[in-house]
N, C-alpha and C positions, 0 to 999 in steps of 0.2 A: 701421149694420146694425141690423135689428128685434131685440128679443127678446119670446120670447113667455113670456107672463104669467098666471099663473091670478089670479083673484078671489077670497079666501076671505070670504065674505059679502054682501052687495047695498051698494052704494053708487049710484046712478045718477049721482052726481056724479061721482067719481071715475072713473065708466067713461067719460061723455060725456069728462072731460079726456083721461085717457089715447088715446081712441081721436081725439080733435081733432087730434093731434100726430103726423101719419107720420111714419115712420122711425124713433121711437125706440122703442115698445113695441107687442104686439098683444095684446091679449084674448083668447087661445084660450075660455077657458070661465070662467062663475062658478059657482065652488061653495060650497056652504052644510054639507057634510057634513066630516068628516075621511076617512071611507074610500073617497068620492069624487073629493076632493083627492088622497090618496094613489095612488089609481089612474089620477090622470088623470097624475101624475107618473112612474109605472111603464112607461105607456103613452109615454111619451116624446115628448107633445105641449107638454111645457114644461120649462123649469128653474127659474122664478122664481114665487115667492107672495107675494102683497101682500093683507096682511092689513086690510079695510076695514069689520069689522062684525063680531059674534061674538067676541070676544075672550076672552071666557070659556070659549070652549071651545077655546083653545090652551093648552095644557100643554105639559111638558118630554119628557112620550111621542108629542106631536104634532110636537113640534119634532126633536128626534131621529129621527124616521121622513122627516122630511121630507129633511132633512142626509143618513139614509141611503141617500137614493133621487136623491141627487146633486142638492135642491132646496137654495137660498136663499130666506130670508124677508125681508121688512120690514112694517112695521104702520105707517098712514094714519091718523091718530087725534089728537085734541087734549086726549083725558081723559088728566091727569096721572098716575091713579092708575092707571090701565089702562097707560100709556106704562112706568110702574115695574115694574108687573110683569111684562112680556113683555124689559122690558129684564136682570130677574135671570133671567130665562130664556134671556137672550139673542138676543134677536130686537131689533132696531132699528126707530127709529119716526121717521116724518117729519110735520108739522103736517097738517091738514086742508086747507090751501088749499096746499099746495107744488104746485106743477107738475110736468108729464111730466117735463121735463127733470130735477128736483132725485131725483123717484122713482127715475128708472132710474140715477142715479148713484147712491142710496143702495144701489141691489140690485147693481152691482158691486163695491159694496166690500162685498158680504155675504159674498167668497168664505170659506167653513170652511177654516181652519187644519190643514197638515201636521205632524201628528205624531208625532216621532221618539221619543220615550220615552215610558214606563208610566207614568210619575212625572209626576205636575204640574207641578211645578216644572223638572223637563225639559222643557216644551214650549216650542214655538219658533216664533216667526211667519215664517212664510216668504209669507206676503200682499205683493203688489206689486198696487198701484195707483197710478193720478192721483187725488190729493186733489183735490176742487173748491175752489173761489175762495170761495166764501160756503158755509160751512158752519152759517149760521143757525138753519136746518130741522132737521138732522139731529140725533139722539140717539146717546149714546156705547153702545157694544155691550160686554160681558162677555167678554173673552178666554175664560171657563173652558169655555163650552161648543162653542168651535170659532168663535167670529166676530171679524171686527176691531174692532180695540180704536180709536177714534179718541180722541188726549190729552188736546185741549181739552175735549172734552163732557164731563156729568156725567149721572148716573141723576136723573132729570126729580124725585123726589123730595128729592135731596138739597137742592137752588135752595132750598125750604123750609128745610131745617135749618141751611144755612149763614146765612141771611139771618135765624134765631134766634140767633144764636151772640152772646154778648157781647162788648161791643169788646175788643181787648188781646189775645184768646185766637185762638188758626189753626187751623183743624182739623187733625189728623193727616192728613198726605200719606205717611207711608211702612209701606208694609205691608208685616208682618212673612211670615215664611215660612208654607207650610203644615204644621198641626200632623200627626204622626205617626199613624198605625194598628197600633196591636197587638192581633193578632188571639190569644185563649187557645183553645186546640184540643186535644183529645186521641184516641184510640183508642179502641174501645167500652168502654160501662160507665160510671161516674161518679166519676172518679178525682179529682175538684174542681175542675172548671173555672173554675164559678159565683163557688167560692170564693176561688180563686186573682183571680179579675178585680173582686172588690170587694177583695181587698185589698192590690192592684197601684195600683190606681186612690186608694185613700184615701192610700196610703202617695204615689204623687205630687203628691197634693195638697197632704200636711201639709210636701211637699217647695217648695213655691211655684211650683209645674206648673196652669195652668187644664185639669181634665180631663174627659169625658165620657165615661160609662161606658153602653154599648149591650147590652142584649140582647139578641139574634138570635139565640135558639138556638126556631128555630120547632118542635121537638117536644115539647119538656118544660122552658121558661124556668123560669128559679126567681131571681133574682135581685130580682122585687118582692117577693115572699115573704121572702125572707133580710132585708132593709133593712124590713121591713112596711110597704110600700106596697102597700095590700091594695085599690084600686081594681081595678073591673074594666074599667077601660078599656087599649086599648092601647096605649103609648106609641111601640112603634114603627109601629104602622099609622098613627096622626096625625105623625108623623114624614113617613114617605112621600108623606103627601095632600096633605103641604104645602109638600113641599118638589115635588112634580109640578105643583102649582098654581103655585108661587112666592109661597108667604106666608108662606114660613119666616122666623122671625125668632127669630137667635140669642141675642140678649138678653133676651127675654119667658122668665115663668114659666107653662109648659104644662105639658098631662098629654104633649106630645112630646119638651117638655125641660127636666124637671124640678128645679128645683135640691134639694140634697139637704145637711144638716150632719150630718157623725158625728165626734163630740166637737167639733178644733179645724179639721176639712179640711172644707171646703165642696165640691162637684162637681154637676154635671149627668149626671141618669139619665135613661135613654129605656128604659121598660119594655118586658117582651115580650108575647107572643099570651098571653092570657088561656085559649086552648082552641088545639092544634093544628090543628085543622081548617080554622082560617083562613089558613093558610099562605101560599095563592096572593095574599094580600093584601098580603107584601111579595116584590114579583117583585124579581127580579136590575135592571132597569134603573133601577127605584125607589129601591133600596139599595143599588145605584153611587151614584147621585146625593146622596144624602142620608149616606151618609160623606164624600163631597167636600165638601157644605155646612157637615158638621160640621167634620171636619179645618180647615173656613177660621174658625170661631170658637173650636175649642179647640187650646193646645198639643199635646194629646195626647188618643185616643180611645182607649177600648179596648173592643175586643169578645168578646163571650163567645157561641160559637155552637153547633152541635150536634156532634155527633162525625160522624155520617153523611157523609161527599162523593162519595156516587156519580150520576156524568152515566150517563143514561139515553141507551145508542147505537141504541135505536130511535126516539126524535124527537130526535136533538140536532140533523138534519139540519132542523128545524124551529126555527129560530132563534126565533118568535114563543111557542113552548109554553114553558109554566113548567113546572121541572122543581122536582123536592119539595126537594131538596137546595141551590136556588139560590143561598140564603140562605150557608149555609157557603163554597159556592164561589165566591161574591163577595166576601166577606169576604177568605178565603185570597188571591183573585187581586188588592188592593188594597193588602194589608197592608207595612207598612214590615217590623214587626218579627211573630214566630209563634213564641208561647208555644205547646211541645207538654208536656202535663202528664202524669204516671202513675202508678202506686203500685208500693211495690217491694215484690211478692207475687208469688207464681205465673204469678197469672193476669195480674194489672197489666203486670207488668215485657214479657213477650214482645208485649203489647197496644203498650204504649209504642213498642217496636223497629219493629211492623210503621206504626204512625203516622208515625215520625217517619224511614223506608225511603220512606215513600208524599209526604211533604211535599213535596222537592225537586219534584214532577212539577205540582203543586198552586198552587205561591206564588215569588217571585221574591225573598220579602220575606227579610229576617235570621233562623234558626231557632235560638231556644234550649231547651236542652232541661231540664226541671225534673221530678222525683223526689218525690215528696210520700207523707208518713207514713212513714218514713226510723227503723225503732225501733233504739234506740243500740245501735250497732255494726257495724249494717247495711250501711253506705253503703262498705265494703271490698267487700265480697262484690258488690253490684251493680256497681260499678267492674268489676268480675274479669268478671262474665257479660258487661259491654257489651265487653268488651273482648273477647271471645270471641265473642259470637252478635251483639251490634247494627250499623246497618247504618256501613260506614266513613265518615269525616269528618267523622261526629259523635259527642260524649260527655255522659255527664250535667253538668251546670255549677253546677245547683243541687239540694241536697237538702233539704227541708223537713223537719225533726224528725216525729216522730208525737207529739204532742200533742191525746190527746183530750179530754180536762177544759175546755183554754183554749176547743179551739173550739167545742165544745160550748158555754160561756156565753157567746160570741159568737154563735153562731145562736138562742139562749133569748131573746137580748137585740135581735136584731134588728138586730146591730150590725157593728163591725170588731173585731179584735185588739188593733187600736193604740187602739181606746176601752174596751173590756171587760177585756181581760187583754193590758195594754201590755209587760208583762216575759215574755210569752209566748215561749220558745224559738226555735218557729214564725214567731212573729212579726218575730222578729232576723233572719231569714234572711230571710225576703219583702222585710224592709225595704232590708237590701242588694240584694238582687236588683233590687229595684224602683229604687233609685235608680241600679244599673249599667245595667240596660236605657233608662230615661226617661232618662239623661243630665242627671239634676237633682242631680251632686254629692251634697255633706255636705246629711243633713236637717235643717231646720227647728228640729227637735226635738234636746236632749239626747239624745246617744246613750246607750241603755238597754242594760245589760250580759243577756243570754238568762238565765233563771232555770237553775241545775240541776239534772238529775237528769229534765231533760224535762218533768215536769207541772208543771203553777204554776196553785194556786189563789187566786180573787182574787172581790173583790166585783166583782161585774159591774153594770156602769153604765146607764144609759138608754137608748131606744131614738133611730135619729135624727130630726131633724125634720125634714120636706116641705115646701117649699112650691110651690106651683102643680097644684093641682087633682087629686093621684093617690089 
């Protein structure tokens, strides 16, 4: 039985073969556009795309629109470097001289993957094919993004790096799980998010957790500020570019993903918008994909995003519009774990209740609830109110001391807690906290008894060092 095929870019060769060979493929049309392709796939004159030219202008918004529209890809190509990248995109590539024949087997087994769970690591192939006989041609394909996974092949780059490898030594075949998302959030106002998610993140670091700490909070970031990395560029808009492109690469030192030392904990930062107004420039399908990328290079991510989570029910029905809020709502809708943060005041406390009322509806992920600037003696009384006005099957879990002096020479310093004012009260509590939620055990570090009486003043340390371009 034929199927019919679109062209995305001019090959004359590859159409002469394809079209040499009845019965197995037909040509409906070649297109040189994405939003031509797109529509010719809407239009329901085809299901399959064979990528023969143009390759730089396939991205991971190209390729998801295509998947959405109920297409399959494959890429016709002999450039290595080009074969790599569409392959972390997920798209499969067959050599420049492969036949009709070897083509249209490659785009049966392009079916996208059924999946049953939210979680990555819950997906499941439910792909049924005939493997062909000679699978010489073909390139191995990315489970992550919905395609089959064939075992023998490798990503056409790697042939290079193994064939560097010195003798005696095997590369890693077993890959670890995917790392964790926890997303810090809170209720209106600024009750510490920023602050809370540097020092969640240092503390699992100095824990022996690989971490990556995001900022996402697209109306008012402050997290390059806090650490002074006082670039103006954006770490998470080159974040997005490149992970849409497919030239993310989790081991380089970028201004996307920055490595960062504060005191003895090393960590990877991805800064935020430099100016809110940029916002639309990390959409929701961008920043899906680019926590996923992360999550598969670090144990553990953590995001610090805006308080805001309102969907806008006049274009949601517009699946295509970015909506200003995106940012937070992808975060929330990814997250393993969701830190909700608050202060216990007036104003904080009932802000708190109506946040962390509103989460369940938000995130699927685990919710802890944390109390911050907690002045001694406090943390009875707020017990007494949750228990009276907050919403049921949650309670506070953590209380953070109110400690102004410590953090204050932590934010003069540019720093963390546990580098500036290490016996900080404050600091004692994040530190448990952080290593109950990362699930990274006893830390690192000698455990440090909380100074008393709540303040503790201390010479405050250096600020940390960058490197990679912020």
């Amino acid at each position: 039985m034929s199927s019919s095929v679109v062209l995305f870019g001019e090959s004359p060769d590859v159409f002469a073969r394809l079209e040499s060979e009845v019965g197995l493929v037909t040509v409906v049309r070649v297109c040189t556009d994405g939003a031509e392709l797109l529509a010719t796939l809407a239009a329901g004159l085809a299901r399959y795309v064979i990528v023969v030219d143009q390759f730089d202008d396939v991205d991971s918004g190209l390729v998801d629109a295509v998947h959405a529209a109920g297409g399959r890809l494959v890429a016709v190509t002999d450039d290595a470097k080009a074969a790599s990248r569409l392959f972390r995109l997920g798209v499969g590539s067959v050599g420049s001289s492969a036949s009709a024949e070897v083509i249209a087997e490659a785009l049966s087994r392009a079916e996208p993957l059924k999946r049953r769970g939210r979680r990555r690591a819950e997906t499941v192939d439910e792909f049924e094919s005939v493997i062909p006989d000679d699978l010489s041609q073909l390139h191995g394909v990315e489970p992550r993004t919905g395609l089959p996974h064939l075992p023998d092949i490798e990503d056409p780059a790697n042939e290079e790096n193994q064939s560097s490898q010195p003798e005696g030594i095997e590369p890693e075949t077993v890959q670890r799980e995917p790392g964790r998302i926890v997303v810090v959030w809170s209720g209106a106002g600024a009750p510490g998010r920023s602050f809370l998610s540097i020092e969640l993140a240092t503390e699992a670091a100095l824990a022996g957790k690989s971490v990556t700490l995001v900022d996402a909070d697209t109306r008012a970031s402050s997290i390059a500020a806090r650490l002074g990395m006082l670039g103006e560029t954006s770490g998470i808009v080159r974040l997005c570019r490149s992970v849409e492109a497919g030239t993310f690469s989790p081991n380089s030192d970028t201004d996307a993903h920055a490595r960062v030392r504060i005191g003895k904990a090393i960590l990877r930062v991805t800064t935020g918008l430099p100016r809110p107004s940029r916002w639309q420039e990390v959409g929701k399908a961008a920043l899906k994909r680019s926590l996923e990328a992360l999550r598969e290079a670090s144990e553990l991510v953590i995001v610090d995003v805006a308080a805001p989570a309102d969907n806008d029910q006049d274009i949601a029905f517009d699946t295509f519009a970015p909506q200003r809020d995106d940012a937070t709502l992808t975060a929330l809708e990814m997250a393993d774990d969701v830190v909700v943060i608050g202060t216990a005041d007036a104003v904080g406390l009932p802000r708190l209740m109506r946040a962390v009322g509103q989460a369940p509806e938000l995130t699927q992920g685990r919710i802890s609830v944390v109390v911050n600037q907690v002045s001694k003696g406090a943390a009875r009384g707020v017990k007494l109110a949750w228990e009276r006005f907050g919403p049921k099957g949650f309670r506070p879990e953590v209380f953070i001391p109110k400690d102004d002096a410590a953090v204050e020479h932590a934010l003069d310093a540019a720093t963390a807690l546990s580098h500036a004012v290490a016996r900080s009260a404050a600091r004692g509590a994040i530190r448990d906290f952080a290593c109950s939620l990362c699930e990274c055990g006893e830390n690192l570090e000698t455990p440090l008894k909380a100074a008393r009486g709540g303040l503790f003043k201390a010479r405050v340390k250096g600020a940390p060092s960058v490197t990679g371009g912020t």
